[in-house]
C-alpha positions in Angstrom: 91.9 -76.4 -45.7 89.8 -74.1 -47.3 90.0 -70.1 -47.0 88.9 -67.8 -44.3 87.2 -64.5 -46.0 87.0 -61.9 -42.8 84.6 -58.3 -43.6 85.5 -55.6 -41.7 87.1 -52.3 -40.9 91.0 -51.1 -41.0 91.8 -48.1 -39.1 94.8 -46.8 -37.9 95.3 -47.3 -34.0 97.0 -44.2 -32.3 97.6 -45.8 -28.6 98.4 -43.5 -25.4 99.6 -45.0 -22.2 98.5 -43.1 -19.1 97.7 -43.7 -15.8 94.2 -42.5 -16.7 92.1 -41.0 -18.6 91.8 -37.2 -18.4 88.5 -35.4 -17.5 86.9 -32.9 -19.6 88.4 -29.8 -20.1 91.7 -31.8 -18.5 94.8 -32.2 -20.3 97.4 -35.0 -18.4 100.8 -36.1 -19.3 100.6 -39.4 -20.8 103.7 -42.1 -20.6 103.9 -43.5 -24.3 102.4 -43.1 -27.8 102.4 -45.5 -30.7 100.6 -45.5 -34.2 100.1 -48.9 -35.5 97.5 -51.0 -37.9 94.2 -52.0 -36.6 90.2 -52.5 -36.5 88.9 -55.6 -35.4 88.1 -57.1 -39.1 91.9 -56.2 -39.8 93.3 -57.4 -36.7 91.1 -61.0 -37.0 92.4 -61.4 -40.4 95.9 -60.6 -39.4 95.4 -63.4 -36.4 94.4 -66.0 -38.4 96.7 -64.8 -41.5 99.7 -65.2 -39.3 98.5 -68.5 -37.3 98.3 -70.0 -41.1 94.9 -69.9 -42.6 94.2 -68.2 -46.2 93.0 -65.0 -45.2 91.3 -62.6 -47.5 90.2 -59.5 -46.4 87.2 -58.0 -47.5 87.0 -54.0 -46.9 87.7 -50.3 -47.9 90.5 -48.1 -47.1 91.6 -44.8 -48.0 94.4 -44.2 -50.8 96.7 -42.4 -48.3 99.3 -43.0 -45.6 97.4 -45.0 -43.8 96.0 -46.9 -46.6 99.0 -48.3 -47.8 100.0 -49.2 -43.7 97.6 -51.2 -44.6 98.6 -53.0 -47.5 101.8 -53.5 -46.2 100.2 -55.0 -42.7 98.0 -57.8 -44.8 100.9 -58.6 -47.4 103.2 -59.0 -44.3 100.9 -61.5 -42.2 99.7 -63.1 -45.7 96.7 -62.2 -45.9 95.1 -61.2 -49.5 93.0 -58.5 -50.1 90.1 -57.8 -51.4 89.6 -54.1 -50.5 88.1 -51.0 -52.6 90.8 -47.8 -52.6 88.8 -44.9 -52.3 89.4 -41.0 -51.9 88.1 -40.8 -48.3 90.5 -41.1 -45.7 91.2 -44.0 -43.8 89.9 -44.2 -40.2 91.6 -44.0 -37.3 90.9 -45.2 -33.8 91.7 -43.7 -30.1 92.9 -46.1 -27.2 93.5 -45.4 -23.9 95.8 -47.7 -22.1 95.6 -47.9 -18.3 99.4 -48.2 -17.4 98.9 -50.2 -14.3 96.7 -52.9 -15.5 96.7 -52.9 -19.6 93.0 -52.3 -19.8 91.8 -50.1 -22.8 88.9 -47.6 -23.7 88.5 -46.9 -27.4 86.7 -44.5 -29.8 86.8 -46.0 -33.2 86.1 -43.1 -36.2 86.0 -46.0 -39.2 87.1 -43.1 -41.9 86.4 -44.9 -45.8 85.3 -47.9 -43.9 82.6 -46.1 -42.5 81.3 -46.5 -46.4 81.3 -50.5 -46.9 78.3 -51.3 -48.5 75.7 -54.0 -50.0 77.6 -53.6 -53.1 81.2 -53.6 -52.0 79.9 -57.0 -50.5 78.4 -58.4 -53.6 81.3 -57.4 -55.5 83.3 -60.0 -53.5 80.3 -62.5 -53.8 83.0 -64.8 -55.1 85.4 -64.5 -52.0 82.6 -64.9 -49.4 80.2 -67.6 -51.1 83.6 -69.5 -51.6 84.9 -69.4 -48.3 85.6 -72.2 -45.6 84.5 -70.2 -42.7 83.6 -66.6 -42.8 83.8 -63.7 -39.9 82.2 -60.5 -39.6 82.1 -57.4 -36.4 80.1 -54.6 -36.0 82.4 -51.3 -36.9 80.9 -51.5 -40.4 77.4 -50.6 -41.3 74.9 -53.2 -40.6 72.9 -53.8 -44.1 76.7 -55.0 -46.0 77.3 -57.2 -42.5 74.1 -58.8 -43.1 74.4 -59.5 -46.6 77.8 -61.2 -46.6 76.6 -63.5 -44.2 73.8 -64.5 -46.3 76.1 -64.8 -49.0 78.4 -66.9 -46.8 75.4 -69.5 -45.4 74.6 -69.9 -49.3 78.1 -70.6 -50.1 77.8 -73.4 -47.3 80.5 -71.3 -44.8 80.6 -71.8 -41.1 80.2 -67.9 -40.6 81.3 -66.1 -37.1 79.7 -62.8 -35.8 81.8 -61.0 -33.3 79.2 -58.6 -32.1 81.7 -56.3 -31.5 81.0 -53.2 -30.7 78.0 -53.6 -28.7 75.1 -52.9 -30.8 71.2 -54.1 -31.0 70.9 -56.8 -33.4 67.7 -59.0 -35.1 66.6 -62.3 -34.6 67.0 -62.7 -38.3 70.9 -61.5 -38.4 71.7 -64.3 -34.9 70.2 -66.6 -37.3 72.5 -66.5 -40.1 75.1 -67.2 -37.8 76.5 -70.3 -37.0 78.8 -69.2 -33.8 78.7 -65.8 -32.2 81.2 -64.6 -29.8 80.7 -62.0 -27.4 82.5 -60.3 -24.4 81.0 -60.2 -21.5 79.2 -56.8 -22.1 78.1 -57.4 -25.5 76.7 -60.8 -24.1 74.7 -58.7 -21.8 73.7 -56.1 -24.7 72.4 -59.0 -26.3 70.2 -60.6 -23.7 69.8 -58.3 -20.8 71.8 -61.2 -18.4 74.9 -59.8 -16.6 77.7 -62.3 -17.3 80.4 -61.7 -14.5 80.8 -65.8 -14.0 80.6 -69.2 -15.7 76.7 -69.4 -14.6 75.8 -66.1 -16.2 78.0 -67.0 -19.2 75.7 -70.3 -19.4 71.9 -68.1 -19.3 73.4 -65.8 -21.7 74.3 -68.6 -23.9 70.7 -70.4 -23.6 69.0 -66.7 -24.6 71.5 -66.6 -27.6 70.5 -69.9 -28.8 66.7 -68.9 -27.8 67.3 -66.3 -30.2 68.2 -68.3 -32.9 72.0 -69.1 -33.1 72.5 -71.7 -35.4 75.2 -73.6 -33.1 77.3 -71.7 -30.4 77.4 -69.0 -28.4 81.1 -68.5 -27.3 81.6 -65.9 -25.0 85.0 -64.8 -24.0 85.5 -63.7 -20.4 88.8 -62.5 -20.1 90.8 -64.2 -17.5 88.6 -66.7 -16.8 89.0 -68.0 -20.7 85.6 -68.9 -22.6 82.2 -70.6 -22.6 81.2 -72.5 -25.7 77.5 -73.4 -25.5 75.3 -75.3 -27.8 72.2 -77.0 -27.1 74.0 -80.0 -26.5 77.0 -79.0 -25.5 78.6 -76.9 -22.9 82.4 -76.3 -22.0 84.6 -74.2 -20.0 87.8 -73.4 -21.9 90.5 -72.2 -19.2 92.2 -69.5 -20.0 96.5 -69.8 -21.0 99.0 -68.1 -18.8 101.5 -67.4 -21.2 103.6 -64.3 -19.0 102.2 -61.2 -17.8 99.8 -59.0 -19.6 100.7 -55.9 -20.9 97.8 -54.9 -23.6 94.1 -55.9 -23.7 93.2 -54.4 -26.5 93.9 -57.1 -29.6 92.6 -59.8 -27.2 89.3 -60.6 -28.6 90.7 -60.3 -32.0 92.8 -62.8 -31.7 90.5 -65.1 -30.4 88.2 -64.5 -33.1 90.9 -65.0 -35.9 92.6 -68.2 -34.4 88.9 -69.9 -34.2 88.1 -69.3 -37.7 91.8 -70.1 -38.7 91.1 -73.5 -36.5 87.7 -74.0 -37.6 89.1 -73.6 -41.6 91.1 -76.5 -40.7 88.4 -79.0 -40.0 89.1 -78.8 -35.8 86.0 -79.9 -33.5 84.8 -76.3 -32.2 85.9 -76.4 -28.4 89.1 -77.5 -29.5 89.3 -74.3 -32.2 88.1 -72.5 -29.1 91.6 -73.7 -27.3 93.3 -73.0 -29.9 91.8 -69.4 -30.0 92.4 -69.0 -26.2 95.9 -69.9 -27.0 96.6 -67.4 -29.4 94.9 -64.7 -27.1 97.0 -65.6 -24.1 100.2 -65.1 -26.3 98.9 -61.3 -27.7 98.1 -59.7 -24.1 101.6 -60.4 -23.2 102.8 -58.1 -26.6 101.7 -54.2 -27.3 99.4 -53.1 -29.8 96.2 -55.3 -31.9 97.7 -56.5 -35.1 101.5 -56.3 -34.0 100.9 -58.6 -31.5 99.6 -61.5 -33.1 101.3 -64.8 -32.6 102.9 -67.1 -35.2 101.7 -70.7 -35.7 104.8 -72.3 -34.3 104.5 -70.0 -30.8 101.0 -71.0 -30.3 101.8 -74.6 -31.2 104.7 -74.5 -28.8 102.3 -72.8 -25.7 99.3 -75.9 -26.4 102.5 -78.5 -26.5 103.4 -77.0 -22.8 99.7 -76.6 -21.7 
């Protein structure tokens, strides 16, 4: 199996429970508070890290408090990495969470990360070029994105963009990408089809491939699990019931890090997409991003019961 490099931000996640969000000028009572590690690129790399790939983290955090969180995070889930310390601080992220149904609204403020750059990227040609299957998102800026996944598709990766958050994107960056993986409303971001069932999950995945997708479009719908469409391929993966849902928010993340951690290890695609949904069913039932990610052996155990 070879390694999984993942670029992206760390930030620190300060989550408040509420039974919804204040208006402006509005200050509410809220029913919990927690501080814990996150940013999508962290909370992939932690996913995968944990479901046993080699993980290494490509990034840039702050040399303070929430800095070293981070460094303690990675070394905990195994993941190695290959971050610049700087004096900026490190970002932070805001999350609602509806207490009734364990939906989330975020404002992400990416802090040090905010600063990745062509560079930083080419500094760590060696870990991306060299990597099995690579991953990237959207919270850091685009030009360094871009770049690593050029350096990736000339290292012969399988690379991964989670166009995550939502964000306009070129024909020439889908390109570069062998499987991307929105939500529903990035899919629609993308390609100006509302996905709210299987048959607008499909046209969005034509467009995508129309754009210039190398191989997939997988496009995670929530409850009703994923799509994975390729020109000559195209499968609904159900979603896993593994207890009741208490937090969205890592969802996504873990998909995205149990597919490249299943892709790493040489697993047809639809079947690294089960795997992914697998992991995902087992963090919604868990608070928090990166604390909730599952261990191999528990989402072994759920695709043994499946």
């Amino acid at each position: 199996m070879g390694h999984v490099a993942i670029l992206g931000v760390f930030v620190a996640d300060t989550a408040f429970r509420a039974g919804r969000m204040p208006r402006m000028g509005e200050t509410i009572l809220g029913d919990s508070f927690a501080l814990g590690p996150g940013g999508k690129g962290s909370n992939q790399a932690v996913a995968a890290g944990r479901a046993g790939a080699e993980v290494h983290f490509v990034g840039r955090i702050g040399r303070d408090t929430f800095g070293d969180m981070a460094m303690a995070v990675w070394r905990d889930a195994g993941v190695t990495p290959a971050v610049a310390r700087v004096e900026e601080a490190t970002g932070a992220a805001f999350i609602f969470l509806d207490a009734a149904s364990g939906d989330n609204a975020i404002i992400v403020s990416p802090g040090a990360a905010g600063g990745i750059s062509v560079a930083d990227v080419e500094a760590r040609a060696d870990v991306i070029g060299g990597a099995a299957v690579f991953v990237t998102q959207l919270e850091q800026p685009m030009a360094p994105a871009m770049r690593a996944l050029e350096i990736a598709r000339e290292g012969g990766a399988a690379t991964i963009l989670n166009p995550a958050p939502a964000a306009d994107l070129s024909d020439e960056m889908l390109a570069l990408c062998d499987y991307v993986t929105p939500n529903e409303t990035e899919a629609e971001a993308l390609t100006g089809i509302a996905v709210t069932d299987l048959d607008g999950a499909w046209a969005a995945g034509n467009a995508l491939l129309a754009r210039g997708v190398a191989k997939a479009a997988i496009l995670t719908l929530g409850a009703q699990g994923v799509l994975y469409h390729s020109a000559d391929r195209s499968e609904h993966v159900a979603a896993f019931d593994a207890g009741p849902v208490v937090e969205t928010t890592g969802a996504g993340d873990a998909f995205n890090g149990g597919f490249a951690c299943a892709l790493a290890e040489g697993r047809d695609p639809v079947e690294a997409a089960r795997f992914a949904c697998a992991l995902a069913a087992i963090s919604v039932t868990r608070p928090g991003a990166a604390a909730s990610m599952p261990t191999r052996a528990e989402v072994d155990a759920l695709l043994a019961g499946a």
